[in-house]
C-alpha positions as CSV (number, residue, x, y, z in Angstrom):
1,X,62.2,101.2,103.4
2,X,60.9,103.5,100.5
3,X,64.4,103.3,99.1
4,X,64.9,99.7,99.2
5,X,61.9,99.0,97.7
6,X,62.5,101.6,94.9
7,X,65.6,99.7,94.2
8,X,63.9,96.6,93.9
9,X,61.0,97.8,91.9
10,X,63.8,99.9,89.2
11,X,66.0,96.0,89.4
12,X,62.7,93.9,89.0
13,X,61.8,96.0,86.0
14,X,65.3,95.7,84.2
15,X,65.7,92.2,84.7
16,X,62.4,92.0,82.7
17,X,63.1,94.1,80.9
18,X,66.2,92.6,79.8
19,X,64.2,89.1,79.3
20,X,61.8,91.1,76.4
21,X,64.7,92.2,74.3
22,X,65.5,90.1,71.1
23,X,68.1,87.2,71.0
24,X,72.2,88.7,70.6
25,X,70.6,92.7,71.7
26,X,72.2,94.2,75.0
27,X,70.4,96.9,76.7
28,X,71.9,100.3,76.1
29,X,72.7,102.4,79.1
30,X,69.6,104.1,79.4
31,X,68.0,100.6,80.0
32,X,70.3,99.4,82.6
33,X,70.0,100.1,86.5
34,X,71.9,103.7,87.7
35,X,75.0,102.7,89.6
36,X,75.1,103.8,93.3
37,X,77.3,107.1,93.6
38,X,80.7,105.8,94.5
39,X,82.4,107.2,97.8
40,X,84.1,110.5,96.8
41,X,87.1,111.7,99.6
42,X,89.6,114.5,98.7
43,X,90.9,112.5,96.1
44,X,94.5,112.7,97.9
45,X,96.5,110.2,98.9
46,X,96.0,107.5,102.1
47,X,97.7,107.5,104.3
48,X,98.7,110.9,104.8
49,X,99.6,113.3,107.2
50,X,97.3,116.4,108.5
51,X,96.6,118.6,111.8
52,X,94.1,119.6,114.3
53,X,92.8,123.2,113.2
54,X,90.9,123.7,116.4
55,X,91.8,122.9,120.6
56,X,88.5,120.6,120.8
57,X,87.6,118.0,117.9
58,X,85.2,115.7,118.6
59,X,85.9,112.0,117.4
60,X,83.1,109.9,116.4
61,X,83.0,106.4,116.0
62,X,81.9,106.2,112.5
63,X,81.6,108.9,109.5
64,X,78.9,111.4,109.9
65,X,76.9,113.8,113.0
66,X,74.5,110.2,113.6
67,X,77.3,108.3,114.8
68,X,78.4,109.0,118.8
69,X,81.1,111.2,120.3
70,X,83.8,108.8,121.3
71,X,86.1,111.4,123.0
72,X,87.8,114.4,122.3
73,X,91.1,115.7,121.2
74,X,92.6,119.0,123.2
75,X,95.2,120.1,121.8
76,X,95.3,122.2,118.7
77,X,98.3,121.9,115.7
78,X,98.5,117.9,116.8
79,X,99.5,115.7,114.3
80,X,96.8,113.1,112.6
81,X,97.2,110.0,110.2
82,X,94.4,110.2,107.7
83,X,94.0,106.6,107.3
84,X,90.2,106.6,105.7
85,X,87.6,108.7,104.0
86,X,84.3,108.7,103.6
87,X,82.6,111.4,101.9
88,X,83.4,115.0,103.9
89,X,84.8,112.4,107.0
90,X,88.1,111.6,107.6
91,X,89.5,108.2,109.8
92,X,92.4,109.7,111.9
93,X,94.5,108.0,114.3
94,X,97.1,110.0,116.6
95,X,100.3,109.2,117.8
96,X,99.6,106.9,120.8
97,X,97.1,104.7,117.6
98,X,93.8,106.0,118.9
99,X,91.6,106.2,115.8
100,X,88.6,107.5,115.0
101,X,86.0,109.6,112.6
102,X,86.4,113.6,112.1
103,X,84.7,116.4,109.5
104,X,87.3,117.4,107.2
105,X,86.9,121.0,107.9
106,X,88.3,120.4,111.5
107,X,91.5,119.0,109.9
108,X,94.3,121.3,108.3
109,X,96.8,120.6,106.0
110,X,99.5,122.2,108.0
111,X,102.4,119.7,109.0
112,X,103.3,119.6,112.6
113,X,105.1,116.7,115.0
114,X,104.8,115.1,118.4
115,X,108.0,114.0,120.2
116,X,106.5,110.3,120.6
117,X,109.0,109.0,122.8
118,X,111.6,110.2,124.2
119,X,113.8,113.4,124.5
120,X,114.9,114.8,121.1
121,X,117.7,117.4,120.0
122,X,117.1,120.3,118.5
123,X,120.4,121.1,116.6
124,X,121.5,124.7,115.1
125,X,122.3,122.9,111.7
126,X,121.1,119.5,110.3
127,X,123.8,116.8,111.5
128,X,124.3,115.6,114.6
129,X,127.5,117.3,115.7
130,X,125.6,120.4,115.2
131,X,125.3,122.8,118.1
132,X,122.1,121.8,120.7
133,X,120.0,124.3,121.0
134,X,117.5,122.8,122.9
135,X,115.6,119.7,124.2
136,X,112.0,118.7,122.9
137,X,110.7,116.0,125.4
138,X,108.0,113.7,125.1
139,X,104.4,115.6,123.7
140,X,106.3,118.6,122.9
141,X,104.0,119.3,119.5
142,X,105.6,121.9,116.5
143,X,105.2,122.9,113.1
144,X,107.3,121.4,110.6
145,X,109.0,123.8,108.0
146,X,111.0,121.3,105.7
147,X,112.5,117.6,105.6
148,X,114.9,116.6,103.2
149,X,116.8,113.5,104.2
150,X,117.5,112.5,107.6
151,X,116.5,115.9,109.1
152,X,113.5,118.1,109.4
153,X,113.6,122.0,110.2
154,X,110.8,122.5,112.9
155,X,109.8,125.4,115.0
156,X,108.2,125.0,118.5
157,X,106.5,127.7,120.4
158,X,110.0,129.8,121.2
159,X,112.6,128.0,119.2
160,X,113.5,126.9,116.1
161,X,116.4,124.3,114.3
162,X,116.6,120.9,113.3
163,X,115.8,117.5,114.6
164,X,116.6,114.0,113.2
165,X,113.0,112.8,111.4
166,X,113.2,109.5,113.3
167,X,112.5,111.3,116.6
168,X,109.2,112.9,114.8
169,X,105.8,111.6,114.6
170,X,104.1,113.2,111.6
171,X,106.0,112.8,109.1
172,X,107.2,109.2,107.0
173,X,110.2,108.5,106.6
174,X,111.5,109.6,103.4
175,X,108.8,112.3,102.4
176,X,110.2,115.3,101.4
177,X,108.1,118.4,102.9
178,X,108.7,121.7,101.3
C-alpha cells in the first residue's frame, strides 16, 4: 500500500504541478513522474530454442519463487521453447505443449532434440539414401551438432549421424545451427 500511495502522492504533485507553470511552458524531465522500469529479459530473441541444464526443474505457474510449483521436468538435456520472459524467468513449453515458468540459470543454451513422434533414421551421411545407422524412437533426446538444410548432424548417448530436421523437435525449420 505504501507504494501505491507514493505513486499517487509523486502523480498528484505533478499534475499540480504542471497546472502552476505559465501558459505554452512544458515541464522539463526533472518535473515529470519517473517511468516504471520496463521488463528487461536476455534481450535475445522469442521464440527460441534452449535446454534443461539439470534432471529436476521445477515449473512454476507464473515468474518468480512466490508463485507455486506446478510440476517438474526429469529429464536433463530436454529441449524447451522459450516463449516469454520476465525479468531472470523464462516461459518454456516442451514438446508435448506443457508450458510453464523457470529461472533462467536452470536453462542452457545447448541445442538438443526429442523424437516427437515417431521412429526416425539416423543416416551415415545427410540424404536419405544414406546408410541407416540406427533408429531413434519416440523420446529418444540428443544434442544437436549442426543443421544446414533439410538435415541436422546429432549425437545420442552412443551414436552419432544425421537425421532429417522434420523428425526433430528443437529446432525450426530453416534455422541454421552452427
Amino acid at each position: 500500500m505504501r507504494i501505491r500511495s507514493s505513486v499517487l502522492l509523486w502523480a498528484s504533485f505533478t499534475v499540480l504541478a504542471a497546472l502552476c507553470l505559465p501558459a505554452g511552458r512544458t515541464p522539463h524531465a526533472a518535473d515529470k513522474a519517473p517511468i516504471a522500469p520496463q521488463n528487461k529479459g536476455s534481450g535475445l530473441p522469442i521464440p527460441r530454442f534452449a535446454s534443461l541444464r539439470s534432471d529436476e526443474v521445477n515449473v512454476r505457474t507464473g515468474p518468480g519463487s512466490r508463485y507455486p510449483i506446478d510440476w517438474k521436468f526429469t529429464r536433463k538435456s530436454m529441449p524447451v521453447e522459450i516463449v516469454a520472459e520476465y525479468e531472470n524467468w523464462r516461459k518454456i513449453r516442451d514438446w508435448q505443449g506443457a508450458s510453464g515458468w523457470v529461472y533462467h540459470s536452470l536453462l542452457t543454451g545447448k541445442r538438443s532434440f526429442i523424437i516427437a513422434s515417431k521412429a526416425a533414421s539416423l543416416h551415415k551421411t545427410p540424404a536419405t539414401s544414406a546408410e541407416v545407422v540406427a533408429k531413434l524412437e519416440p523420446e529418444v533426446i540428443g544434442e544437436i551438432r549442426s543443421c544446414a538444410g533439410d538435415w541436422c548432424r546429432v549425437k545420442t548417448a552412443s551414436v552419432s549421424g544425421w537425421v532429417e530436421r522434420t523428425s526433430l523437435w528443437g529446432v525450426y525449420k530453416s534455422e541454421p545451427i552452427n
